[in-house]
C-alpha positions in Angstrom: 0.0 0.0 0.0 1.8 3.3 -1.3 1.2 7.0 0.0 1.4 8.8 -2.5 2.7 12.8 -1.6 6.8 12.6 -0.9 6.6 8.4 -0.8 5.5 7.9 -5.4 5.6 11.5 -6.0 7.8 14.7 -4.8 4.8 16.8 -4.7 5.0 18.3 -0.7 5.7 21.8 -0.5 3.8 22.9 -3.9 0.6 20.6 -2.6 0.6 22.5 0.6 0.9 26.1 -0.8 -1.6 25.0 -3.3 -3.6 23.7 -0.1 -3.0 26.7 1.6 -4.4 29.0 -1.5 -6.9 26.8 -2.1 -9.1 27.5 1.4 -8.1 31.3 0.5 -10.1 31.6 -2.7 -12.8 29.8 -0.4 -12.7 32.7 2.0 -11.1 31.2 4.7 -8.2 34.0 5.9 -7.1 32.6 9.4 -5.4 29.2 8.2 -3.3 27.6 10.2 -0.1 26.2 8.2 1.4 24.0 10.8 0.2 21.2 8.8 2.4 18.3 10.4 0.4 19.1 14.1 -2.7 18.7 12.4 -4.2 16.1 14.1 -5.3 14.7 10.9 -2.6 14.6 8.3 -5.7 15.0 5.7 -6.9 17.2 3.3 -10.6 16.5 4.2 -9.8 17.5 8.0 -7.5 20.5 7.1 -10.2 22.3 5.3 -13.0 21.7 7.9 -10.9 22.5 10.6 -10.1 25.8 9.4 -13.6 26.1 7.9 -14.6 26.4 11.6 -11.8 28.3 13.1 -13.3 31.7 10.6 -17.2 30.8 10.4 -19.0 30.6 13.4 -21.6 28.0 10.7 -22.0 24.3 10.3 -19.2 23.3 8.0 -21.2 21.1 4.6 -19.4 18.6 2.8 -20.7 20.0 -0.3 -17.4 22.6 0.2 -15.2 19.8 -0.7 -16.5 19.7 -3.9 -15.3 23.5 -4.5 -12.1 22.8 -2.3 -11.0 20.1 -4.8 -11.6 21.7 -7.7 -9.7 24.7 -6.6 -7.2 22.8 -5.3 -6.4 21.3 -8.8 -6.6 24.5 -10.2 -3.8 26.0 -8.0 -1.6 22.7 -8.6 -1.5 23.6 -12.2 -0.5 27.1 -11.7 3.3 25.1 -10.6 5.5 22.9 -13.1 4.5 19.5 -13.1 5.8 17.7 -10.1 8.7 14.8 -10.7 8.2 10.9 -9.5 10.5 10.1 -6.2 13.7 7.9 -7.4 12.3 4.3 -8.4 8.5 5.4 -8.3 6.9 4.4 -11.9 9.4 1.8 -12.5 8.6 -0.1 -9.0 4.8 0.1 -9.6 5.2 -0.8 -13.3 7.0 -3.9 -11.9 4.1 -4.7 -9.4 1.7 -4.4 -12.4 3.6 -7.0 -14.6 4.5 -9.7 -11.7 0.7 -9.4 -10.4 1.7 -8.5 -6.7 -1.3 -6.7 -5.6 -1.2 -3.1 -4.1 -3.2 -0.1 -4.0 -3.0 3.4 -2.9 -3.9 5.4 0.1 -3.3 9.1 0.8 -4.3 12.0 2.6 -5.7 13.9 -0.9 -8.1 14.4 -2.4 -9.1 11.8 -5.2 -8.5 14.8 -8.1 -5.1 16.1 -7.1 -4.0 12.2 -6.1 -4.6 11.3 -10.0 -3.1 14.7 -10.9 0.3 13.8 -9.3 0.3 10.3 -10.6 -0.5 11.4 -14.2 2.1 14.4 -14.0 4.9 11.3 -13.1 3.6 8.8 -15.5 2.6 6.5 -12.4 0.6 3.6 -13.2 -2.7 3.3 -11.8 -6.8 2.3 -11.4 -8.9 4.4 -9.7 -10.7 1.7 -8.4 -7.3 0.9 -6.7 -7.4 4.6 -4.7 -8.9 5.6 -1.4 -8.8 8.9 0.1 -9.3 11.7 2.6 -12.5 11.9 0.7 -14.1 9.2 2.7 -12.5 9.6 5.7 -10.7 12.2 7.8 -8.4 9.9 9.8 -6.1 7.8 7.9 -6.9 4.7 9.3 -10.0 5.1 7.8 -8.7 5.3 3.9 -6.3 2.8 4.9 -8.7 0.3 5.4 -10.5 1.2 2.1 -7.5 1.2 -0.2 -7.1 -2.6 1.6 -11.2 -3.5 0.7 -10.4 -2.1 -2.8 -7.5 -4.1 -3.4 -9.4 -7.3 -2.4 -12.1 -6.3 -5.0 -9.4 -5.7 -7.7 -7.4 -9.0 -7.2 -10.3 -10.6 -6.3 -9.0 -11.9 -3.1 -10.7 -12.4 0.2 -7.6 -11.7 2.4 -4.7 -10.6 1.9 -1.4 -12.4 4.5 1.1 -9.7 4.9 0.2 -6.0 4.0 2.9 -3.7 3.8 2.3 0.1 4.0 5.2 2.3 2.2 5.1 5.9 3.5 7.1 9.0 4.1 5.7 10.5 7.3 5.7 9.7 10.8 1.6 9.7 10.4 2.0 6.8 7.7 3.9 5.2 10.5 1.6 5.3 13.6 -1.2 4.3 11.2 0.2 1.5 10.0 1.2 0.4 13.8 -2.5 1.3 15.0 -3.6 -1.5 12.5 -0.6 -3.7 12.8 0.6 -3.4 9.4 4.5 -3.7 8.5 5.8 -0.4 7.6 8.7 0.8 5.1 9.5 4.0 5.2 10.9 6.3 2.1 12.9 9.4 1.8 16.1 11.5 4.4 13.4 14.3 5.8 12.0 12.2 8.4 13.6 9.0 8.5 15.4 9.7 12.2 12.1 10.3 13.4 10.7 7.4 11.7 13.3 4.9 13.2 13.2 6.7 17.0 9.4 5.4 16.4 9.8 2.2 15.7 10.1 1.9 11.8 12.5 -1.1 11.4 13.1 -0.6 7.3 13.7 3.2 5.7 14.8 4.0 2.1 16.3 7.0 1.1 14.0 6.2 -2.3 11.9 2.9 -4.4 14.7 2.4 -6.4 16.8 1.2 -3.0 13.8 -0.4 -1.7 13.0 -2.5 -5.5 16.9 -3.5 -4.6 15.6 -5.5 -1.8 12.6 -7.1 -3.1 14.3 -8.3 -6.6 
């Protein structure tokens, strides 16, 4: 199971300045950028949560409609962003040996496709689950794990990996008792003083391991 922002694609700090102007066009002014405190690394809970810290109003989920939208809109405004090391490659290999994975990530389904298209990245949308349906991760998690049964046609599955960058993609995959890998230098110290046994500086070094 592969995050997808800084873990398939090297899309972080444009995806949160897009994030960030995305709630401004909205009309929300007093946004808190200290994205990596939220407590919901999620798209979904970012814009609710400072939906409610300017309007003093019932926050609708018809505004994620708009949100995502815009969002795409301000993504495009930046050069297309680049694949991390190893990326299309190691999910091009999946595809042709049949291993079954699937995707799961704290976007929005529209800029998640976005970034994958911009790096050439393999993928089904049927194979996607995100902040969409649920604000905490373990709840997308789970999905992207019932969609992948669906797609490979497989009732369970013996050993599910979860490959991610941040120290969120690692306490999710411990709340569920998932193995973990994690990708990338930026947070791998904190990664390891947490608990992750296997980090990566990129898929390239991890595809060295599995083949």
């Amino acid at each position: 199971m592969f995050d997808i922002d800084g873990t398939l694609t090297d899309s972080v700090p444009m995806y949160l300045i897009s994030v960030t102007k995305a709630m401004r066009s909205l009309g929300i002014k007093d946004i808190d950028t200290d994205y990596n405190n939220y407590k919901h690394h999620t798209d979904s809970y970012a814009l609710r949560y400072n939906f409610e810290r300017n309007f003093d109003k019932q926050f609708s989920d018809d505004l994620i409609e708009d949100f995502e939208s815009t969002l795409v809109e301000q993504m495009l405004l930046f050069d297309p962003v680049k694949e991390i090391n190893g990326a299309k490659s190691l999910i091009q290999l999946f595809k042709e040996k049949s291993i079954p994975f699937c995707f799961a990530t704290g976007a929005l389904p529209k800029p998640a496709i976005l970034k994958l298209k911009q790096c050439d990245i393999w993928y089904d949308e049927s194979l996607l689950a995100t902040s969409k349906t649920h604000e905490p991760r373990e709840g997308f998690v789970l999905e992207a794990i019932e969609r992948a049964k669906a797609f490979y046609n497989r009732s369970e599955f013996t050993n599910i990996v979860s490959v991610g960058d941040g120290l969120w993609d690692l306490k999710t995959a411990q709340s569920l008792s998932l193995d973990f890998v994690g990708i990338g230098g930026k947070n791998r110290k904190k990664l390891l003083d947490n608990g992750a046994m296997r980090c990566y500086e990129d898929l390239e070094e991890f595809r060295k391991t599995l083949f």
